[in-house]
C-alpha positions as CSV (number, residue, x, y, z in Angstrom):
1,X,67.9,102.3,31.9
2,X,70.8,103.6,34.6
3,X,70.4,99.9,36.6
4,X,70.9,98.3,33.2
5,X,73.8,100.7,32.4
6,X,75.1,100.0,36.0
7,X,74.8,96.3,35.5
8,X,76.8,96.7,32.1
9,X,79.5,98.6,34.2
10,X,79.6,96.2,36.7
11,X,80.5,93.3,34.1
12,X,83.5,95.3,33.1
13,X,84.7,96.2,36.7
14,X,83.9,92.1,37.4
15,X,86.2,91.4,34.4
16,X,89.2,93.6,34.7
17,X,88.9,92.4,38.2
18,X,89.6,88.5,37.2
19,X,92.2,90.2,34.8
20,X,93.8,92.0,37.3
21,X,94.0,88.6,39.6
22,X,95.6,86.6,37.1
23,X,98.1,88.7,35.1
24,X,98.1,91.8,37.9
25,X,101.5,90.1,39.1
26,X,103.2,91.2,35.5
27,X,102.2,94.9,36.5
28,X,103.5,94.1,39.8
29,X,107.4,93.2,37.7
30,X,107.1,97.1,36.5
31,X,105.1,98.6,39.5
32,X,105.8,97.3,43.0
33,X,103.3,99.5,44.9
34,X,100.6,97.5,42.9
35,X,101.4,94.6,45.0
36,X,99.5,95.7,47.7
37,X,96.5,95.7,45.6
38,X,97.3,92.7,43.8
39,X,98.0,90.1,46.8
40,X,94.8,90.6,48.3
41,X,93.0,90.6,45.2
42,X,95.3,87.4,44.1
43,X,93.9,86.0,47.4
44,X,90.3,86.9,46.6
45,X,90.6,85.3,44.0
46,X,92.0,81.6,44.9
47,X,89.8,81.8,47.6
48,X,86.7,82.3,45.5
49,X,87.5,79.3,43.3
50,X,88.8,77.0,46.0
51,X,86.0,77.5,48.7
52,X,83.3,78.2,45.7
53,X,82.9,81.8,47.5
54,X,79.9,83.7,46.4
55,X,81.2,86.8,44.6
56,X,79.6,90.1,45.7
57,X,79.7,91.7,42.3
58,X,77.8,88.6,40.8
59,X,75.3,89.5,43.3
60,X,75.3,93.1,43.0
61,X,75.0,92.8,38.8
62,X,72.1,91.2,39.9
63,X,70.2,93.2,41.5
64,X,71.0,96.0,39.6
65,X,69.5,93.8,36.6
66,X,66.3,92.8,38.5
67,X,65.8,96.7,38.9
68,X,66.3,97.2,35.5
69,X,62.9,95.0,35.0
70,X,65.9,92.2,33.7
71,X,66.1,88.6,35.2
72,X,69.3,88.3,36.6
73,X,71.5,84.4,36.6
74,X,71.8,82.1,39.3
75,X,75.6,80.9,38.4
76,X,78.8,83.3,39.0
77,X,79.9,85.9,36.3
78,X,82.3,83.4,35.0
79,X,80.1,80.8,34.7
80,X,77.4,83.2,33.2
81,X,80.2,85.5,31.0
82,X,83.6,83.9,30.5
83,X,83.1,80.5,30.9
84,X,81.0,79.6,27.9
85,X,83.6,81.7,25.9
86,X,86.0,79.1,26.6
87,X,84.2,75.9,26.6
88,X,80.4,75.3,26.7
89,X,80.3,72.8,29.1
90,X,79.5,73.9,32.9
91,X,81.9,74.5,34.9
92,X,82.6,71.6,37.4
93,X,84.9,71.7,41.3
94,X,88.3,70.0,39.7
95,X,88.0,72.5,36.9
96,X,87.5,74.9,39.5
97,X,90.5,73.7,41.6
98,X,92.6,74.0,38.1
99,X,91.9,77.8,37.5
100,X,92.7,78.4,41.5
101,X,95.9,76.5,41.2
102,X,96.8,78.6,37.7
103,X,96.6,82.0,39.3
104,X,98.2,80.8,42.3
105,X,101.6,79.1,40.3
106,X,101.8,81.9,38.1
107,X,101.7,84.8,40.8
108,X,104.0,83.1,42.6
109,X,106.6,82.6,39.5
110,X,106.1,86.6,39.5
111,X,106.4,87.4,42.9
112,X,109.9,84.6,43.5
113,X,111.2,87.4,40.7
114,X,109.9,90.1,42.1
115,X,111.6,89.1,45.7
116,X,114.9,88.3,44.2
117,X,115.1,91.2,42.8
118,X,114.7,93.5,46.0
C-alpha cells in the first residue's frame, strides 16, 4: 500500500516538475531567485526531449509500482500520463523536437524580459 501511495506521489512530483519546466519562467517574472531552480530544470527538460533522456522519476515510479505487486510501463511518464490526454496517438522524435523547442522559445521570451529589466 505505501509503494503504491509513493508511486501516486511520485506522479504528482513528475508532473509539477514538467509544469514547473514549462511555465516556471512566469514565476521567475515575479520571483528572480527561482531562476536558479528553473534554468537547470528548463535545461532538464530540453535535454530530455531532445536526446530522448531516460527520466529518473519514470524509473523510480516504477519500481515503486512493481513493489506495490503493480506492473509498471515501459514508455516515459508523458507518454504513459500526459500524452494520451492530449492526443492518442504515440508520441513520435519530431513531436518530440516540437515540445523541446516550445519550452525552450518560451523561457527564453521570459528570461529576454527578465534581463532587460535588471
Amino acid at each position: 500500500m505505501l509503494y503504491r501511495i509513493a508511486a501516486d506521489g511520485l506522479v504528482l512530483l513528475h508532473l509539477s516538475f514538467i509544469l514547473f519546466v514549462v511555465l516556471g519562467g512566469l514565476l521567475v517574472l515575479k520571483w528572480r531567485r527561482l531562476m536558479m531552480w528553473h534554468l537547470p530544470a528548463a535545461a532538464w527538460g530540453v535535454a530530455v526531449e531532445l536526446f530522448h533522456l531516460p527520466c529518473p522519476l519514470t524509473q523510480w515510479e516504477n519500481r515503486m509500482r512493481h513493489a506495490a505487486g503493480q506492473s509498471g510501463y515501459g514508455d516515459g511518464f508523458i507518454e504513459h500520463y500526459v500524452w494520451p490526454l492530449i492526443y492518442p496517438v504515440g508520441l513520435t522524435p519530431a513531436i518530440q523536437l516540437w515540445l523541446a523547442g516550445f519550452v525552450l522559445v518560451v523561457n527564453l521570451v521570459v528570461y529576454l524580459r527578465v534581463l532587460r529589466a535588471i
